[in-house]
C-alpha positions in Angstrom: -17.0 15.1 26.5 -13.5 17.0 26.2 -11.1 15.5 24.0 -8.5 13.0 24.9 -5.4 14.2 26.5 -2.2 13.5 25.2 -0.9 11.6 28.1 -4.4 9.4 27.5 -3.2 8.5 24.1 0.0 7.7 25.2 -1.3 5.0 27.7 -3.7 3.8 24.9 -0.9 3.2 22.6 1.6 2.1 25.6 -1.6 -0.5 26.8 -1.3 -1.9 22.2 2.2 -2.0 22.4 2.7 -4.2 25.8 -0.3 -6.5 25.1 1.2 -7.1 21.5 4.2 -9.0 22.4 1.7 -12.0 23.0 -1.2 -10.8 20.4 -2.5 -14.2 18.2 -3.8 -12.3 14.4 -7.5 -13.2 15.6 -6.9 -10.6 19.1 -5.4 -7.2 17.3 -8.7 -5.7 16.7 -10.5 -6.1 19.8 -7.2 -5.4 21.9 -7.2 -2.0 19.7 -10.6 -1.3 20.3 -10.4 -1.6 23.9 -7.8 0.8 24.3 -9.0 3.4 22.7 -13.2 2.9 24.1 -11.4 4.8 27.4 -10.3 7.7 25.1 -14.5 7.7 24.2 -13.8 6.3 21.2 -15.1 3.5 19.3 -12.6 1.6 16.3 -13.0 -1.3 13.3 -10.2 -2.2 11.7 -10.0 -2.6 7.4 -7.6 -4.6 5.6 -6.9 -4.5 2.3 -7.7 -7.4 0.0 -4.4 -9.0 -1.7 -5.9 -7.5 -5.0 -6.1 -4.3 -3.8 -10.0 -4.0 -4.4 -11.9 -4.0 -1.3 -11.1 -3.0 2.5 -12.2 -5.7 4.7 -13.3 -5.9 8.1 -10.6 -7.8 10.7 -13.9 -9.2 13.0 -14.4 -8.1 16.4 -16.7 -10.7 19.0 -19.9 -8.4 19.7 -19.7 -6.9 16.7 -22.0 -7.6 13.9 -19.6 -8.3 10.5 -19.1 -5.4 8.1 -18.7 -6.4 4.3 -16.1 -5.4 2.2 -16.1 -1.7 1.1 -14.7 -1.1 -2.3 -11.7 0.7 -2.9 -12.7 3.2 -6.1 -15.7 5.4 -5.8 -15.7 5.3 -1.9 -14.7 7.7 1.1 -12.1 4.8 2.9 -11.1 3.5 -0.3 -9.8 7.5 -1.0 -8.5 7.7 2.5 -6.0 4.0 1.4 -5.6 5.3 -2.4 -4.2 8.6 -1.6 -2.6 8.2 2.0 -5.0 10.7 3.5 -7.3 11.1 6.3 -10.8 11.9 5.7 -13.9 12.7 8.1 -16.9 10.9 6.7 -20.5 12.8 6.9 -21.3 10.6 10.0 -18.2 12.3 11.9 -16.6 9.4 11.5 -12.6 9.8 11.1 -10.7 7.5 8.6 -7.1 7.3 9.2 -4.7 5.3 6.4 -2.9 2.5 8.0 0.5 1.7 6.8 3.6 0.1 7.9 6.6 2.1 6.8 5.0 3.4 3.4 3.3 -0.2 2.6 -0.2 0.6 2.3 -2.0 -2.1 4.8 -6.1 -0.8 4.9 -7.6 1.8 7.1 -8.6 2.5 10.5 -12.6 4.5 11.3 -12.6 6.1 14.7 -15.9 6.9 15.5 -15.9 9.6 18.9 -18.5 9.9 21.1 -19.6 13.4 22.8 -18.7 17.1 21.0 -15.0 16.1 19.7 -13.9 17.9 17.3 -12.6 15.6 14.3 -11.1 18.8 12.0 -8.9 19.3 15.2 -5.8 18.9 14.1 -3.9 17.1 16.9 -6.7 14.5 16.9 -5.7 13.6 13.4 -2.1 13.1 14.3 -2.6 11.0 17.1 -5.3 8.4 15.0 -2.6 8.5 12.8 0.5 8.2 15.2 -2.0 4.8 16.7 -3.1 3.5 13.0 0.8 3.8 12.4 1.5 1.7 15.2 -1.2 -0.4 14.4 -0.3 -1.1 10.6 3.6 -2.3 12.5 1.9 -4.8 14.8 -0.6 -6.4 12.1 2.8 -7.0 9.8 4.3 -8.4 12.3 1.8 -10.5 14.0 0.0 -11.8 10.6 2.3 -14.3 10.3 1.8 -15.6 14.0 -1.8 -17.7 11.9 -3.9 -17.7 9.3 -6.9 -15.1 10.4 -5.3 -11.6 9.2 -4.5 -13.8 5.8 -8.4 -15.0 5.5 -9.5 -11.5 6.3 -7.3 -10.2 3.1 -8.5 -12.8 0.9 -11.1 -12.6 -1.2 -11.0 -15.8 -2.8 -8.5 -18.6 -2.3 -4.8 -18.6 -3.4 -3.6 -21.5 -5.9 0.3 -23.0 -4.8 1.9 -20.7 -7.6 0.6 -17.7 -5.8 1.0 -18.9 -1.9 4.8 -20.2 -2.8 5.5 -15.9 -4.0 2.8 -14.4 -0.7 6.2 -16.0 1.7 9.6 -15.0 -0.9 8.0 -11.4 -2.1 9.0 -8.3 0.1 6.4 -5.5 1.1 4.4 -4.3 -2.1 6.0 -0.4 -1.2 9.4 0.6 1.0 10.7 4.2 1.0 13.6 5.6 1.8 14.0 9.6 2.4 15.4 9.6 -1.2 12.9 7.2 -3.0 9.9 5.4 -3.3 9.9 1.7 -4.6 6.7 0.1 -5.3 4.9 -2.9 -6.9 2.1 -5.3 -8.2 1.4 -8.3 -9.0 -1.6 -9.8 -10.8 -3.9 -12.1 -11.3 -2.6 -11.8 -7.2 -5.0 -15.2 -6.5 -3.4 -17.2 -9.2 0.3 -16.3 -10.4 3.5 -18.5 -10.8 6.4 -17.3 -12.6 6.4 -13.4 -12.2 7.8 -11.3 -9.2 10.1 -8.7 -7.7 12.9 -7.7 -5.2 14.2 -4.9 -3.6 16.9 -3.7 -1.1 17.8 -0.5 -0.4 21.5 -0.2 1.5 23.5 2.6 2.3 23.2 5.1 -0.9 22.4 2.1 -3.5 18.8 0.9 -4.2 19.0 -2.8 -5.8 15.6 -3.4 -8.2 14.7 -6.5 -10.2 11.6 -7.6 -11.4 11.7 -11.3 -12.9 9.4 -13.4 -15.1 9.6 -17.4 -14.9 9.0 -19.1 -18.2 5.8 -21.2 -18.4 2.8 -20.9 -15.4 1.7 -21.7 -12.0 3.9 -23.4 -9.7 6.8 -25.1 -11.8 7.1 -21.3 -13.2 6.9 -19.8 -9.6 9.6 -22.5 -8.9 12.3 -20.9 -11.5 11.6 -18.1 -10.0 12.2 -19.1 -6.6 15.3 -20.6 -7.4 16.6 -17.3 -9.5 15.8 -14.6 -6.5 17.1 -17.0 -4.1 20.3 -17.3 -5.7 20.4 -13.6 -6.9 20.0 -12.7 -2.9 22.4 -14.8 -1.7 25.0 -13.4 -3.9 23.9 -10.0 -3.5 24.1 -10.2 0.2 27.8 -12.1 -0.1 28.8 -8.5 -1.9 29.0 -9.9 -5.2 28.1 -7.3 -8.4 25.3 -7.5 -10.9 27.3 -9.7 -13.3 28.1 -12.0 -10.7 24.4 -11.9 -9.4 23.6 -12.9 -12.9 25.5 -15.6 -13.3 24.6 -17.2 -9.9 20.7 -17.8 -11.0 22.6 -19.4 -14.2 23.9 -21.6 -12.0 21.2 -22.6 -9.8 18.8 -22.5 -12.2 21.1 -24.9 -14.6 21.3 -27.3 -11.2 17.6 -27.2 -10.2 16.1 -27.8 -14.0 17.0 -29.9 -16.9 14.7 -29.1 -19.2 16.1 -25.5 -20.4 14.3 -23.5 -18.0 14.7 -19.7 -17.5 13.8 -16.4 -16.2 13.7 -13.2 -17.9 14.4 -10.3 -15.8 15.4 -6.9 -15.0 18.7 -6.9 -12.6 19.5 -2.7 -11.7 21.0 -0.7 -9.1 20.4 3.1 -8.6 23.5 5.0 -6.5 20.4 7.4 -4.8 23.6 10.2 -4.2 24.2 10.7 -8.1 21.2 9.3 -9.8 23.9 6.5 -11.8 21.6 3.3 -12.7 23.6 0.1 -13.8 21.5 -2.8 -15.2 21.3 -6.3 -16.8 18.2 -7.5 -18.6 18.1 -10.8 -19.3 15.9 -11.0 -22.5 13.2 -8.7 -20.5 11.2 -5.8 -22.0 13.3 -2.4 -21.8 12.4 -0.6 -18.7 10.5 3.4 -19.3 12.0 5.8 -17.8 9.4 8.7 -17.2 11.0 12.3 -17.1 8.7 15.3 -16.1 5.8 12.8 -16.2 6.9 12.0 -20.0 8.7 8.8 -21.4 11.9 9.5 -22.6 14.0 6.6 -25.3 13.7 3.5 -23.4 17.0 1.4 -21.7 18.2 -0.3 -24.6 21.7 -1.5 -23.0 23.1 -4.3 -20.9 21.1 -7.1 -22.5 21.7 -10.4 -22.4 20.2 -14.1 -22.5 17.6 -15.3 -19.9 18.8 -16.1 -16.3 19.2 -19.9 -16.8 20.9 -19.7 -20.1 24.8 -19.6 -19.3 25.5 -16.3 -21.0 28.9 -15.2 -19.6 28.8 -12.0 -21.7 29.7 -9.0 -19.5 27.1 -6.4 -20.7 25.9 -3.2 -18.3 24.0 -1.1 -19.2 24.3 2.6 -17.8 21.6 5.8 -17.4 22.2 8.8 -15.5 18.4 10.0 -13.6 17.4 13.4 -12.7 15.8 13.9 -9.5 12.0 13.4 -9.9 12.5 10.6 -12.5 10.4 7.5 -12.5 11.6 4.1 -14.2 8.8 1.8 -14.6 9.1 -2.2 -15.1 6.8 -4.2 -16.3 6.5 -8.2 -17.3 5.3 -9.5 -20.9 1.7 -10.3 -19.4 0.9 -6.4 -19.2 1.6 -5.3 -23.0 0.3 -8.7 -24.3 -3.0 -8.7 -22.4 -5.3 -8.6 -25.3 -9.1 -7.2 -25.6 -12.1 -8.9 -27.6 -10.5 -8.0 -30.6 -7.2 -9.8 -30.4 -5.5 -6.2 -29.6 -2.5 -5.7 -27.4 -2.6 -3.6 -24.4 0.9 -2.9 -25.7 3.7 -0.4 -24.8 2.0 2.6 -26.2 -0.7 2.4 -23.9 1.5 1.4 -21.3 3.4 4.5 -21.7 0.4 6.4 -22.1 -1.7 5.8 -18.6 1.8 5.9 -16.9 2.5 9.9 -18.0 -1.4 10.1 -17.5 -1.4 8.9 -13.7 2.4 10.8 -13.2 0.2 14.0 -14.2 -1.9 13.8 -11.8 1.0 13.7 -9.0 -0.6 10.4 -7.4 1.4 8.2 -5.3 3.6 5.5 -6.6 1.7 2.4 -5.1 -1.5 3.9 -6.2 0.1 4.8 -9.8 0.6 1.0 -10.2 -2.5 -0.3 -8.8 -4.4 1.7 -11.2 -2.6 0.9 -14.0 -2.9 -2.6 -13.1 -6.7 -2.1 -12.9 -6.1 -0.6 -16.6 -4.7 -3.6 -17.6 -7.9 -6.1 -16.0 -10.1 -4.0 -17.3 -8.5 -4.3 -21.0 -8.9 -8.3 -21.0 -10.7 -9.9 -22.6 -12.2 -12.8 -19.4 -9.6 -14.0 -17.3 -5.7 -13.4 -17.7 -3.7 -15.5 -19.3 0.1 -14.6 -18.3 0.5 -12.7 -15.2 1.2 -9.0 -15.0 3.9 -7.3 -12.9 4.8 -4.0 -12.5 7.3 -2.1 -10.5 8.0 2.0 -9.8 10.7 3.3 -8.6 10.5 7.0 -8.3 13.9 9.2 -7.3 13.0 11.7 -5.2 12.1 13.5 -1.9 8.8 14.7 -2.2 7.5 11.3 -3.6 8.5 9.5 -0.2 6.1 12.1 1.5 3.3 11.5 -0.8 3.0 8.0 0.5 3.0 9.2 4.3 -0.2 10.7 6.0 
């Protein structure tokens, strides 16, 4: 059999893209795979797990199940790690499926008759399709539950459900920078989470830990990033932002709740950062893949704590810089010993993983496996980290 013609790719992807205005979550996967079985060409469809673990199979009627293929130490799991496609030793084709630069699972195209995988326009249209794909399953997941089962691997407690519907995409790039997150234990946190918006020339970046755990803590923060959004999106500044989760969270709670957090804005034309941090741990800013003195300004009390104190703190980046935030649970995670996970070592995997040039979201999800690893049984606060990387190339190491 010849290889597919372009114009027989375009109908395949024209056939996706028409049926998916009506698609339920359960019908993405077969619809896919019939598209492309006239291109000679058989698909299965991997999600991701929400801790970033396993690739699981989206099921297909007729197909026997596929169980979950781990992430390290396997050929798809390198193919989602490192945003690259890989032909397995079957001649199967792997293809990374993303939606913008978020990191969604991967696609295996499986060819029958003599096509060549190593050619190299093959490659770009899987890719050009498992892009188009990644779209549709973000925005046809919500439609039920059956893409969210698939990506489960166990079930969610309240704290955790409440953040899966207020937390935006895990990565988003611009052509300037990368911003990426995550968030663990992902089955069972409360107070910890993030937020992002990139507008114009300025990137907005907070990261924000509730006091206390599970839901009441996922509550404070719900009622801080609410507030801090509205404001944000009424054109108000970081001060004013500030002072508007005061407000709401003074309303909401009357028993001295509060949020710590990081509140900071990068102008992505001259590399000027402005921040608060509301009794948060000073952000590390990573220079030439080494931590240079951390953010010490604009401090001030916890969101929720009526400090009116106008205090901004002020850094000038260097294209390539990374500035990594982090919540309390990641340095406090403590081994068999009682030992803190701590800054140092913090600081230590991040230059580590920056040396070996790998992506942002895959930068934090192993340092997130770092910190798992390092407890001692379950976790006991969760663990939040967030990348933001300034610079070109970074955006294309987190495309195919």
């Amino acid at each position: 059999m010849t290889a597919p013609s372009g114009q027989e790719w375009l109908d395949a992807m024209s056939e996706v893209l028409n049926r998916s205005h009506l698609f339920q979550p359960d019908e993405i996967a077969t619809a896919v795979a019939v598209a492309v079985e006239r291109l000679g060409c058989r698909t299965r469809m991997f999600l991701v797990d929400e801790g970033q673990r396993a690739l699981r199979a989206v099921p297909q009627p007729g197909r026997p199940d596929a169980g979950p293929i781990e992430i390290d130490d396997t050929l798809p799991g390198e193919v989602f790690c490192l945003v690259r496609t890989k032909v397995a030793e079957d001649g199967a084709l792997w293809v990374p499926m993303v939606n913008g630069t978020d990191r969604i699972g991967v696609l295996e195209f499986v060819f029958t008759g003599a096509v060549d995988v190593d050619d190299e326009s093959l490659r770009r249209r899987c890719e050009t399709l498992a892009g188009l794909i990644g779209h549709l399953v973000t925005v046809t997941e919500p439609k039920g539950d059956s893409l969210v089962q698939v990506r489960r691997a166990e079930p969610m407690s309240a704290g955790a459900e409440l953040l899966s519907y207020l937390l935006p995409p895990l990565t988003i790039s611009s052509d300037r920078l990368v911003l990426s997150a995550v968030l663990e234990p992902r089955y069972n946190t409360g107070g910890d989470g993030f937020d992002y918006a990139l507008d114009g020339s300025l990137a907005r970046i907070m990261i924000f830990d509730g006091v206390g755990h599970g839901l009441r803590a996922g509550l404070a923060f719900t009622v801080a990033v609410v507030a801090i959004r509205a404001a944000r999106r009424a054109g108000l500044g970081l001060y004013e932002q500030a002072r508007a989760a005061d407000a709401a969270l003074l309303e909401q709670f009357n028993d001295a709740r509060f949020v710590t957090a990081i509140l900071a804005e990068l102008d992505m034309d001259t590399g000027r950062l402005r921040y608060i941090n509301a009794g948060h741990p000073a952000p590390i800013l990573l220079r030439g893949g080494k931590a240079v003195p951390e953010l010490s300004g604009g401090r001030r009390l916890p969101l929720g704590l009526d400090d009116n104190r106008r205090r901004i703190g002020e850094q000038t980046l260097e294209p390539g810089d990374r500035l990594l935030l982090y919540t309390d649970g990641v340095t406090e995670a403590r081994d068999a010993r009682g030992e803190m996970f701590g800054v140092d070592r913090l600081i230590e995997q991040a230059e580590q993983h920056a040396a070996e040039e790998l992506p942002a979201p895959e930068t934090l999800r192993r340092l997130a496996r770092a910190v798992g690893s390092f407890h001692d049984g379950p976790a006991k606060d969760d663990a939040t980290l967030v990348l933001a990387e300034w610079s070109t190339d970074s955006a294309r190491r987190n495309l195919p």
